[in-house]
VEXROKE-388159 format. One record per residue (C-alpha): residue in three letters; x, y, z. Coordinates in steps of 0.001 Angstrom, whole numbers, plus 500000, padded with zeros to 6 digits. Example, Ala and Ser with C-alpha at 12.3 -4.5 7.8 and 13.67 -1.06 7.14 Angstrom:
2
  resn       u       v       w
   ALA  512300  495500  507800
   SER  513670  498940  507140
//
This chain:
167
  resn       u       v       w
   UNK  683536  935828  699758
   UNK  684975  937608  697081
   UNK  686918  941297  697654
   UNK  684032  943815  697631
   UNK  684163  947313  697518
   UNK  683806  948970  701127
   UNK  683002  952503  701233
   UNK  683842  954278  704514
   UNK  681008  957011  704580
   UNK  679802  959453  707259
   UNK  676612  958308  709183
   UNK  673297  959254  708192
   UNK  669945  958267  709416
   UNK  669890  955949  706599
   UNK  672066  953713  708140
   UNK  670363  953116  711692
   UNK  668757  950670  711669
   UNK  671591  948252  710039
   UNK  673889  950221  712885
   UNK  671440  948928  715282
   UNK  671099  945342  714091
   UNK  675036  945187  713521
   UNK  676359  946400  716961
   UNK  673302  944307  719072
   UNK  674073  941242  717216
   UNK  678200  941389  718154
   UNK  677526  942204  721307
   UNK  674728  939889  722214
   UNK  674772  936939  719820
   UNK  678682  936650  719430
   UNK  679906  937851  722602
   UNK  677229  936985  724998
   UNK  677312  940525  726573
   UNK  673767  941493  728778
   UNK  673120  944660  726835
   UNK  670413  946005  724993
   UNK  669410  948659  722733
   UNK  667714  950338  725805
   UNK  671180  950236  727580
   UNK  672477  951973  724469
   UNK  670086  955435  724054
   UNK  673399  957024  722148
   UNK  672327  954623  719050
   UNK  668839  955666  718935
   UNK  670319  959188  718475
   UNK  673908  959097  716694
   UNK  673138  962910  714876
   UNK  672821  964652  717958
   UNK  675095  962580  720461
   UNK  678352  962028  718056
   UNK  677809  964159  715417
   UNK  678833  967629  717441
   UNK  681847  969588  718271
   UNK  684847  967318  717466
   UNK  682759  963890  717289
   UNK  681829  961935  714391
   UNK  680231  958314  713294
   UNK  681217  956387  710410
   UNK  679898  953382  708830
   UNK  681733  950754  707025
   UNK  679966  949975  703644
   UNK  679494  946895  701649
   UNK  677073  947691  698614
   UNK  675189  949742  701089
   UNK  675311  947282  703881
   UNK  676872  948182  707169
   UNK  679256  946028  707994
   UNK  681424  948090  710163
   UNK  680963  951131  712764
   UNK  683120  953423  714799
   UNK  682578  956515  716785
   UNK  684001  959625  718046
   UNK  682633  961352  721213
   UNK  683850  964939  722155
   UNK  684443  965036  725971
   UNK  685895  967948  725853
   UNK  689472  969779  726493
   UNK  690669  968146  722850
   UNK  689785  964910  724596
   UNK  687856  962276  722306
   UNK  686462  958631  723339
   UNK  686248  956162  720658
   UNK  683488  954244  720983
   UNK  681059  952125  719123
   UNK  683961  950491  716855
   UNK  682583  946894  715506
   UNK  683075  945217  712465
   UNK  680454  941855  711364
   UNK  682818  938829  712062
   UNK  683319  938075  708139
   UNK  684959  941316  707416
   UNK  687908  941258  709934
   UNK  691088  940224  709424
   UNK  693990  941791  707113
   UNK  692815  940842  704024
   UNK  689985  943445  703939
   UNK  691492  945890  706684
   UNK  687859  947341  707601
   UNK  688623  948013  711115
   UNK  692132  949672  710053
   UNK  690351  951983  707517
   UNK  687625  952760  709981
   UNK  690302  953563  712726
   UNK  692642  955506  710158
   UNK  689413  957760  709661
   UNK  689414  958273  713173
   UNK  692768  959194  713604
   UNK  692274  961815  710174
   UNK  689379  963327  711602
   UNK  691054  963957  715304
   UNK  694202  965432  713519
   UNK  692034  967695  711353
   UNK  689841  968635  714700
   UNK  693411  969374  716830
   UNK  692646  966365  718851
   UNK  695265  965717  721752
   UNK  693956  962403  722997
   UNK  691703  958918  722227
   UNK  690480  957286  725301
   UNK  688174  953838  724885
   UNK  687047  951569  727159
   UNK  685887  947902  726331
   UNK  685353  944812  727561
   UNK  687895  941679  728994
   UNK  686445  939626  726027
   UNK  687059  941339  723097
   UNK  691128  940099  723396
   UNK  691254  940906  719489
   UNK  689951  943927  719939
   UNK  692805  944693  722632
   UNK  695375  943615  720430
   UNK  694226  945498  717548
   UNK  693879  948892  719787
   UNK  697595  947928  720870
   UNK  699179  947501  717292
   UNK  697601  950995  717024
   UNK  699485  952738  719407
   UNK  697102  952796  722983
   UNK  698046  951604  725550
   UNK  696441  950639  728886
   UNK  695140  952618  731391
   UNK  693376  951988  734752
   UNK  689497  953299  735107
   UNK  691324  956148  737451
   UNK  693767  957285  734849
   UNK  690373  958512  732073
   UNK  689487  961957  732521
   UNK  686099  963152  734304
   UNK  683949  963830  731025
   UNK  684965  960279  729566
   UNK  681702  958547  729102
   UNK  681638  955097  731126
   UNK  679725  952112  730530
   UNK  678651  949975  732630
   UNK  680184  946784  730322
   UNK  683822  948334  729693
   UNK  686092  946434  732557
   UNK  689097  947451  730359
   UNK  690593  950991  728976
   UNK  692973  952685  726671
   UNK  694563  956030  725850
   UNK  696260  957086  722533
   UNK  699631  958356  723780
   UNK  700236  960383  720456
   UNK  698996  963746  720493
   UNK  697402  964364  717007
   UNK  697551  968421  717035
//
């Protein structure tokens, strides 16, 4: 694969169906994770769910194709769950950085939106994933330790919470 361009760009409706087709097929094909779209109503509706108060949805671009996704939900109190963060399994790694871009977007819009804490939940078998979220500064927290408003699902076995306050 050569180097393309990616574009990280704001969601639009454009993009939901690609969204749809990316985040099912990690989750089901390469992870083996019982979920379905119906599990997921948030992706049938990404304007009105993330797209309020201090949330947000991006999409990683290739030529137009969505290869990458990650999402901001506002839970309120300058609390924020990241959620929705996947990336198609030939655009990970360093040598692109598509899930570091995507999360560095993250972390510009909470700073910009006065932001005092990232929560995310996730499951025992994305270990990359954990290790990722680790090299960027969360750390692990028990189910107990989330606040009330953060959004669980039933999936996510395993949590985080960025310790750096952002405002």
């Amino acid at each position: 694969m050569n180097s393309p361009n990616i574009d990280i760009k704001e969601y639009s409706s454009k993009y939901q169906s690609q969204v749809l087709d990316l985040i099912l097929q990690i989750q089901q094909q390469e992870y083996h994770i019982p979920i379905t779209r119906e599990d997921q109503p948030d992706l049938l509706e990404i304007e009105t769910f993330y797209q309020k108060g201090n949330g947000n949805f991006w999409v990683a671009a290739a030529n137009d194709e969505v290869v990458g996704t990650i999402a901001l939900l506002d839970i309120g109190e300058a609390n924020i769950a990241l959620r929705k963060m996947f990336v198609a399994e030939n655009y990970r790694g360093k040598t692109l950085q598509v899930s570091s871009r995507l999360l560095h977007q993250a972390f510009q819009w909470a700073r910009e939106n006065a932001v005092h804490d990232i929560y995310l939940g996730t499951t025992q078998q994305f270990v990359a994933a954990h290790r990722f979220y680790e090299r960027n500064g969360f750390v692990s927290v028990t189910r107990e330790e989330l606040p009330d408003a953060f959004p669980l699902m039933k999936v996510d076995t395993k949590f985080y919470h960025h310790t750096t306050p952002f405002a």
